[in-house]
N, C-alpha and C positions, 0 to 999 in steps of 0.2 A: 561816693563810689566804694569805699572802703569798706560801710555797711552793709551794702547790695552784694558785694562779691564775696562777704562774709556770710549773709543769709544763703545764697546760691549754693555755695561749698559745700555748706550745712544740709541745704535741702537734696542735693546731687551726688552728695559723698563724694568717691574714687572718678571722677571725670578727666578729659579732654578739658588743659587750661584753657586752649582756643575755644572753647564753649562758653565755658564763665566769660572768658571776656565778650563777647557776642551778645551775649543776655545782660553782663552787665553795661553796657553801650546803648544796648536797645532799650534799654527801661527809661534811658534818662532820668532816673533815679524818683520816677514815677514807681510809688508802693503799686498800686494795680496792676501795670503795667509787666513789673516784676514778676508779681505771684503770679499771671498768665502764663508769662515767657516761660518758667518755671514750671508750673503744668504742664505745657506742651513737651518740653524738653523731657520729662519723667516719660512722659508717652511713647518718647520717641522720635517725637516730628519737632527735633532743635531748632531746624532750617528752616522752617514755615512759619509765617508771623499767625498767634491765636486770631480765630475769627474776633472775640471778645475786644480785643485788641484795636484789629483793623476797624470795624464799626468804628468805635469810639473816636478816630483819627478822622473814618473819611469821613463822618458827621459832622464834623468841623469842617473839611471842605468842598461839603457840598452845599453849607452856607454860602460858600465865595459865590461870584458872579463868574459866568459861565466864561468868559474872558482869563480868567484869572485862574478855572479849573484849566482850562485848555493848554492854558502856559506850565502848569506846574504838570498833568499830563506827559507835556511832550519834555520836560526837562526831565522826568524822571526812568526815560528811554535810554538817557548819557550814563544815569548811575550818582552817584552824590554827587560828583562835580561835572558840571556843561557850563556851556557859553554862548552868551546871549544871539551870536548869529546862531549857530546851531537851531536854537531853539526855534527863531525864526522860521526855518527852513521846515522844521517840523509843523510848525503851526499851520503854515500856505495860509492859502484865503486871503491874500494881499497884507496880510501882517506884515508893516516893515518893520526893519531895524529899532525906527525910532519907536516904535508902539510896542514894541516889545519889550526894549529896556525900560520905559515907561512901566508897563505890568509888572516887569520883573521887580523896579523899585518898590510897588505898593508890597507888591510880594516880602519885601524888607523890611520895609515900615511896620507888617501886620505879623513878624518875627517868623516867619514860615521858609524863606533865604536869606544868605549871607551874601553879602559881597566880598569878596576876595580883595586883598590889596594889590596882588598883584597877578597876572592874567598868566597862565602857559604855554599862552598861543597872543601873537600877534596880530592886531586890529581886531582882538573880541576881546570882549569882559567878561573876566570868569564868578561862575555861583558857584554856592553848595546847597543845599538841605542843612538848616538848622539842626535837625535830627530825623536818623537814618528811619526812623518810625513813619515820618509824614513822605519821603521818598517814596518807602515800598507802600502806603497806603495807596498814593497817587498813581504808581503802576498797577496797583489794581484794579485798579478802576477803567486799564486800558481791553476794548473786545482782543479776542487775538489774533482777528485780521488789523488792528490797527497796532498793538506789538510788532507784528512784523514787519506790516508798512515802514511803522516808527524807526525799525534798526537799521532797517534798509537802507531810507535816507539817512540816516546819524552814520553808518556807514560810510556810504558815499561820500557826504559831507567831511570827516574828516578824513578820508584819504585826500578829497582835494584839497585839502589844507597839511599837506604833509604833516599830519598825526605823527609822534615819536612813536607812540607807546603800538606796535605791530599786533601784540596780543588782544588789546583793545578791539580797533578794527577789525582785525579775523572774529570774534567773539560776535562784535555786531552782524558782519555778513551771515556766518553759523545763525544768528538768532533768527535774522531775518529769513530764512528760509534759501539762503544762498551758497552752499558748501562751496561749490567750486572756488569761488572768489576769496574765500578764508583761506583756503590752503598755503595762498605763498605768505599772507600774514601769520601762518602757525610758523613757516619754516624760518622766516626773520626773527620772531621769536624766541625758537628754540634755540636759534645761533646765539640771541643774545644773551639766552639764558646761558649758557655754554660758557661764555665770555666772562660771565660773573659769577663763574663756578657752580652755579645751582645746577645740579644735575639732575635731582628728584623734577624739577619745573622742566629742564628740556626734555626728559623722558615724556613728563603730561604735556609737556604743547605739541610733541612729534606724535602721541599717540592720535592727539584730537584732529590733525591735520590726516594721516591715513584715515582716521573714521568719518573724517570729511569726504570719501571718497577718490585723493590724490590717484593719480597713476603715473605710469612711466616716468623722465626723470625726476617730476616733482616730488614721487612716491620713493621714487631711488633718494633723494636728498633728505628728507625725512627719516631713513631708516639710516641713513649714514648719520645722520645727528642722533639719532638712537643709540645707536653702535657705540660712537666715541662717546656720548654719558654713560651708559654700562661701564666703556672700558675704566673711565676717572673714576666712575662712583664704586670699584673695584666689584660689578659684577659682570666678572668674563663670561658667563654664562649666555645672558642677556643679549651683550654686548658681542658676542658670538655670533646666537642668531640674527640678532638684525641687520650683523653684517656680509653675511648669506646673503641673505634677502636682498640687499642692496646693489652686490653687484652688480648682475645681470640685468639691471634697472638702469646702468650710470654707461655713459659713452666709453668705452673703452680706450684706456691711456688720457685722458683726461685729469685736473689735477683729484675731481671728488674722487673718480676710479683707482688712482696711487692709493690714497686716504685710506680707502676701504681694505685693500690691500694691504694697507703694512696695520691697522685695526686686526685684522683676520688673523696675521700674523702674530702678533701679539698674544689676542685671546685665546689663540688655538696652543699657544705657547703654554700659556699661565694655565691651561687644559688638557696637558698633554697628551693632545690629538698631534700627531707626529705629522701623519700623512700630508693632513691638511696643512701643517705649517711648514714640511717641504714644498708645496704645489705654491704655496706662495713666493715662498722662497726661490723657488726656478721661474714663475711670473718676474718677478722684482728683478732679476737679469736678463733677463730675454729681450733681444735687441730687436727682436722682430717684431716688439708692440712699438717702435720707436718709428719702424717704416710706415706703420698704419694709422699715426692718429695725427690729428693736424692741431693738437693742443700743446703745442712747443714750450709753452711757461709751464707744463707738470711736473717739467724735472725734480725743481724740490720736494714736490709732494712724494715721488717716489723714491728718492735718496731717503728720506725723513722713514718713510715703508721700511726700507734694505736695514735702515740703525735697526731698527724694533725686530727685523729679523734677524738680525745678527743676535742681538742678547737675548731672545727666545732660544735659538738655536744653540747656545751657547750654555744656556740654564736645562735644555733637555739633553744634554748630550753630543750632538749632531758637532762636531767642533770641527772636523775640517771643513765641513759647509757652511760655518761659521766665517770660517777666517776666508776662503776664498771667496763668500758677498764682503767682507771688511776691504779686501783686496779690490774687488770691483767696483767696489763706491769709491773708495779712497781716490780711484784712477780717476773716476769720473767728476767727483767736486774739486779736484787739486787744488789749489791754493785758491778758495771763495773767501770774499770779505766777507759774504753773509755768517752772522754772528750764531743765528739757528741753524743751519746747515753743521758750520764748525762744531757746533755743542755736541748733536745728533751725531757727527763722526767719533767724536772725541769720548761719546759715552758709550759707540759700541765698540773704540778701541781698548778701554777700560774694561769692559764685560770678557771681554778676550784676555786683556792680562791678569786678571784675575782668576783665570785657569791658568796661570802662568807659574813661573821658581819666583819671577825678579820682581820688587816690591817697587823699583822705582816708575815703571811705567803707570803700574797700579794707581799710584798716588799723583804722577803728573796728568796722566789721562784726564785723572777723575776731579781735578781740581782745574783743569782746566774747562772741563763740560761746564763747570759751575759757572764760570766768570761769561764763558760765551752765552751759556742761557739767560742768565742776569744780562748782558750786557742788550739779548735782542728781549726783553720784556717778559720773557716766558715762565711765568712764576712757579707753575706746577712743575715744569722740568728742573727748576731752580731745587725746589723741595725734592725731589727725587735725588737729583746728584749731589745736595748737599748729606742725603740721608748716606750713601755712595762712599761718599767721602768720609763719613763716621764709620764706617764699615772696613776701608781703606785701611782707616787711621789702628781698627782695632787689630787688621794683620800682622802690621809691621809694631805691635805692642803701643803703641801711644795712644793708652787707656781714658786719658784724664782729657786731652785733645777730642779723641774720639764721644765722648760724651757728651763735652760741649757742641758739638757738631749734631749729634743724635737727638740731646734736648733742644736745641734752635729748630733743628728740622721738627719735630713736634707742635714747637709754637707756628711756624711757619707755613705748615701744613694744615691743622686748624683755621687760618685765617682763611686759608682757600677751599677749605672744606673736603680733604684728600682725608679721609677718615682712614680708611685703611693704611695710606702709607705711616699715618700715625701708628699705628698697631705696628707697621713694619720695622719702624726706627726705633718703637718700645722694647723688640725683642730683640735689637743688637745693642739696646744702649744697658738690655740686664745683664749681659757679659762685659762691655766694658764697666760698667760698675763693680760690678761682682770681681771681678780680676785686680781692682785695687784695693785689697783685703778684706780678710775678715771680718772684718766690723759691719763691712755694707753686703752680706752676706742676706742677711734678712731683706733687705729692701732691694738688693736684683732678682731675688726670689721672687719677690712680690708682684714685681713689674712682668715680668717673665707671665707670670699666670695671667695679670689681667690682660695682655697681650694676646695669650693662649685663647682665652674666650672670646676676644672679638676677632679672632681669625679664623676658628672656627665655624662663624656663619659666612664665610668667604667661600667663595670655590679657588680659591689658592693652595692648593696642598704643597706645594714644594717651599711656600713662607712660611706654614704652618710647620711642617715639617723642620724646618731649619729653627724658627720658634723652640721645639721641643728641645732641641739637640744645643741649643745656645743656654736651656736653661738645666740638661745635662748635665752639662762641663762645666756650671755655677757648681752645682749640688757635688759634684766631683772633686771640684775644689775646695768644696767645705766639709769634706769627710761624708758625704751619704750614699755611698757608691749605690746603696738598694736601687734606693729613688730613681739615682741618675741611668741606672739601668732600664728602669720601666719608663724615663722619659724617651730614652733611645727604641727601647722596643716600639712607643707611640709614632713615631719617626720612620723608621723601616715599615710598617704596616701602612705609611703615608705616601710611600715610592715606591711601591709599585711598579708605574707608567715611569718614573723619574731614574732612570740609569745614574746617570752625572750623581743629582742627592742620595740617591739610595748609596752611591759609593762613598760619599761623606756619612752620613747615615753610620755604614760599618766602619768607619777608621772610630767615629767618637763612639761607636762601639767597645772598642779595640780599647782605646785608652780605658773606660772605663772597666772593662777588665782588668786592667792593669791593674787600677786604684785598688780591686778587690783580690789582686793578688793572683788572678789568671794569668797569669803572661803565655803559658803554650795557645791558650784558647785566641788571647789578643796577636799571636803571630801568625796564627791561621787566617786571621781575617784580615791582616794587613795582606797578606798575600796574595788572596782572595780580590783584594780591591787595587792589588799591583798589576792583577792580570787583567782586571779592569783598563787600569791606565793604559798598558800595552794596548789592549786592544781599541781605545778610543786617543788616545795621544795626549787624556787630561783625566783630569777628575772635576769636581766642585772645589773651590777653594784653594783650588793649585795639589803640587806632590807637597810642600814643605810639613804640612800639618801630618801626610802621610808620612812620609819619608821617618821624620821623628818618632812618631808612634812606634815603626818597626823597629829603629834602633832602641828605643825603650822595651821595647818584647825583647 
C-alpha cells in the first residue's frame, strides 16, 4: 500500500487525502488496476470505477454459474457488508436460508467473500466482499429496475430487523425510489449525528431528508436539527435561517417548538438582529402559549430557550430584559434536581454578573454551571462554561488558574468538535498569558492572531471583536501602544449593531491612550461610555475595568 499511495501522490500532486485513500484501497494493489484508477481520477471521474477496470472483474463473474451471479448480485445491493437472510430475501425464487448460505460458502471457498466472525445482527451471518472492486463490479451488473427493486426489499428487510444504523435504511428507501419512507430515517440520523458531535453529517442528512420531499412537522424536525448544527458548528447564519423556517412547521409550545425558540434566540443574538431576539424574548415569557398547548413535559425545553436569551440579551445590551427573563425563569424552575435545568440557570445567572461590580457571583455562578453541566452529561455546555470560567478567573486577576482552565477548555472542546469555541478560549487564554509577563509576551501575541483568523470566517463579530481588543491590551502591555491602537480601531469598526462591546470597545480605547500619553483624549471617552452605562444600567465586562480607566485619565 505504501508504494500505491506513493505512486498516486506522485501522479495526482496537491489532492484530496480521502481520494488517495479510495484508489489506494481499490487497486488492491493490483499495478493495472491502479494506473486505471489513476486515469480516471486525472479526468475527473474519481467516483466512477474505469470501464477497463470493471470488464476485467465482471469477466471473472460471469464465469460463475448463474446461482452464484445472482447471490453476489443481490448482496452487493447491502454495500460491502450483508447478511446472509437478507440476501435471501433479495434472491426470491424459493431460495431458502439454507441454499443461500450454502452459495455464499462456495462464494468463500472461490475467495470472492469473507465471512465475518462475528455477525451485527442477530440470527444472520454476516459477509463482506473480499474487495471493494468485485462489489461495485457486481452492482453493475444490476438493470435499474432491478437496483431499485433490490433497495427496496434490503430496505424493508432491514427495518424489520430493527437495523441500528438509521442512515443506512433511509439511503436504501431514497435508492429504491421511495422518498417518503426515508425521511424519518434521515431525521434519526441527523439526531444521532448531533449526539456525536458531527455537525457537518447532521447538516448532510437533514438536508437529504428535505430533498426527500419532507413536509409539515417532519420537515419542521429536519430544519430544527439544522438549526442547532449551524448553532454548535458556530454558523449562526445557517443556523438562523433554518430556524425560521422551522417554526411555523413545529406545533406550537411543544418541546421541538421551545427548542427553536431559544436557537432563534441565540443566533439572532450572536447576529445582532435585536428585533428578532426581543420577539423571542417576549415568546419565551408569555404565559398565554402555556394555556394553548397540551405538551406539558416542554417546560424545560423552554426554561433551557429563556438561559440562551438571557446571555444574548445580555451580550447585546438589552440588560434590563435580561435580568427580568433571569427573574422569570428563576421563579419558574425554583429549586429543580434537574442537573441541566440548574446549569442553564446558573449560566445565565453568571452572563448577568458579569455586567456586574461583584466578582464573587461571577465566579460562583460560573463554576457552578460547570459541575451541574458535567453532572447531567452535557459535554458541550461543560466546554463552554468551563471556557466561562477561564474568563471569570482572568477578571478577578487569577492569570495562571485562568489559563489552565482556557487550555483544558481547548483540549476539551476539540474532542467534541466545538471548533469555534476553541478560537473563543484562544483569545482569552492570550491575555491571561500575556498578563503574566513579559517574557510570554511573544506567544499571547501569537495565540491572539491565530485566534483572529479563525474568527474571522465566523459570523461572530462581538467574539471577534472582543478577540481584537484582548490582544490590544497584550500589545499595550508590552509597550506597543501603535499597534494596540489599530487592534482597538478593528474592534470599534466590529460594533456597530453591539452597544454593550462597542462600549468595551471605547474604555480599552481609553486605556490605550493613556499608554500613549493621551489622557485628555482617554477621559473623553471614559465619559462617553459612562453615559453609556447610565443610559443601559451596564456595560460589557461590568464598570470596574471602566471605572479605573477614568480614574487613571
Amino acid at each position: 500500500k505504501r508504494a500505491s499511495r506513493q505512486l498516486a501522490e506522485r501522479a495526482l500532486g496537491d489532492v484530496d487525502q480521502a481520494i488517495i485513500d479510495r484508489i489506494v484501497d481499490k487497486s488492491e494493489g493490483n499495478a493495472f488496476f491502479l494506473e486505471e484508477l489513476l486515469r480516471a481520477a486525472a479526468r475527473g471521474d474519481g467516483e466512477a470505477l474505469p470501464g477497463s477496470v470493471l470488464a476485467m472483474v465482471q469477466s471473472r463473474l460471469e464465469a460463475l454459474p448463474s446461482q452464484l451471479r445472482r447471490v453476489l448480485r443481490a448482496a452487493s445491493v447491502f454495500g460491502l457488508a450483508f447478511f446472509d437472510t437478507g440476501v435471501g430475501v433479495l434472491v426470491g425464487d424459493g431460495v431458502d436460508d439454507r441454499v443461500t448460505g450454502e452459495l455464499l460458502e462456495r462464494l468463500v471457498h472461490d475467495e470472492l467473500v469473507v465471512r465475518r466472525p462475528q455477525s451485527r445482527l442477530g440470527g444472520a451471518d454476516e459477509y463482506s466482499f473480499r474487495h471493494t472492486l468485485v462489489r461495485d463490479a457486481a452492482y453493475a451488473m444490476l438493470t435499474d429496475e432491478d437496483r431499485k427493486l433490490g433497495h427496496q426489499l434490503a430496505a424493508a428487510w432491514l427495518a424489520s430487523r430493527g437495523w441500528h444504523e438509521a442512515l443506512v435504511v433511509a439511503e436504501h428507501y431514497e435508492r429504491g425510489g421511495q422518498p417518503a419512507l426515508a425521511v424519518a430515517g434521515y431525521i434519526k440520523s441527523a439526531a444521532m449525528a448531533l449526539d456525536a458531535n458531527d455537525f457537518e453529517a447532521a447538516t448532510q442528512r437533514a438536508d437529504k431528508g428535505v430533498a426527500c420531499g419532507a413536509a409539515d412537522s417532519e420537515l419542521g424536525e429536519l430544519l430544527r436539527l439544522k438549526a442547532t448544527a449551524g448553532r454548535w458548528a458556530g454558523r449562526a447564519a445557517d443556523g438562523e435561517r433554518a430556524g425560521r423556517a422551522a417554526l411555523p412547521l413545529l406545533p406550537r409550545g411543544s418541546t421541538a417548538w421551545w427548542d427553536v425558540v431559544g436557537q432563534i434566540a441565540f443566533t439572532s443574538g450572536v447576529l445582532a438582529e435585536h428585533d428578532k431576539l426581543l420577539e423571542m424574548a417576549q415568546l419565551l415569557c408569555d404565559d398565554r402559549i402555556d394555556a394553548a398547548t397540551s405538551d406539558h413535559g416542554s417546560a424545560p425545553a423552554r426554561y433551557v430557550g429563556a438561559a440562551n436569551a438571557i446571555v444574548q440579551l445580555n451580550h447585546t445590551g438589552h440588560y434590563n430584559e435580561a435580568q427580568q427573563l433571569l427573574d422569570w425563569t428563576r421563579e419558574r424552575v425554583g429549586d429543580s434536581d434537574d442537573p441541566l435545568l440548574r446549569g442553564w440557570v446558573a449560566r445565565a445567572a453568571f452572563m448577568r454578573a458579569a455586567s456586574g461590580v461583584l466578582p464573587g457571583p461571577l465566579l460562583s455562578e460560573c463554576a457552578a454551571s460547570v459541575e451541574h453541566f458535567r453532572a447531567a452529561g452535557d459535554l458541550r455546555m461543560t466546554c463552554y462554561q468551563r471556557m466561562n470560567l477561564g474568563y471569570a478567573n482572568i477578571v478577578t486577576g487569577c492569570y495562571e488558574r485562568a489559563e489552565d482552565e482556557l487550555m483544558t477548555t481547548c483540549h476539551e472542546a476539540e474532542a467534541v468538535q466545538l471548533e469555534h469555541v476553541v478560537s473563543w478560549a484562544r483569545s482569552y487564554a492570550c491575555f491571561a498569558i500575556g498578563m503574566q509577563g513579559s517574557s510570554r509576551l511573544t506567544e499571547a501575541e501569537d495565540i491572539a492572531v491565530s485566534a483572529i483568523q479563525a474568527l474571522s470566517k465566523s459570523n461572530n463579530d462581538r467574539m471577534l471583536a472582543r478577540a481584537h481588543l484582548y490582544l490590544a491590551r497584550v500589545l499595550a502591555y508590552g509597550k506597543q501602544a501603535d499597534r494596540a491602537l489599530a487592534a482597538t480601531h478593528e474592534a470599534i469598526e466590529l460594533t456597530k449593531a453591539l452597544p454593550a462591546t462597542r462600549a468595551l470597545a471605547r474604555t480599552v480605547w481609553a486605556m490605550v491612550q493613556l499608554a500613549r500619553g493621551e489622557s485628555d483624549e482617554a477621559l473623553v471617552a471614559t465619559e462617553e461610555v459612562l453615559a453609556v452605562l447610565a443610559a443601559h444600567g451596564s456595560v460589557e465586562d461590568g464598570e470596574p475595568l471602566l471605572r479605573t480607566t477614568q480614574a487613571d485619565a
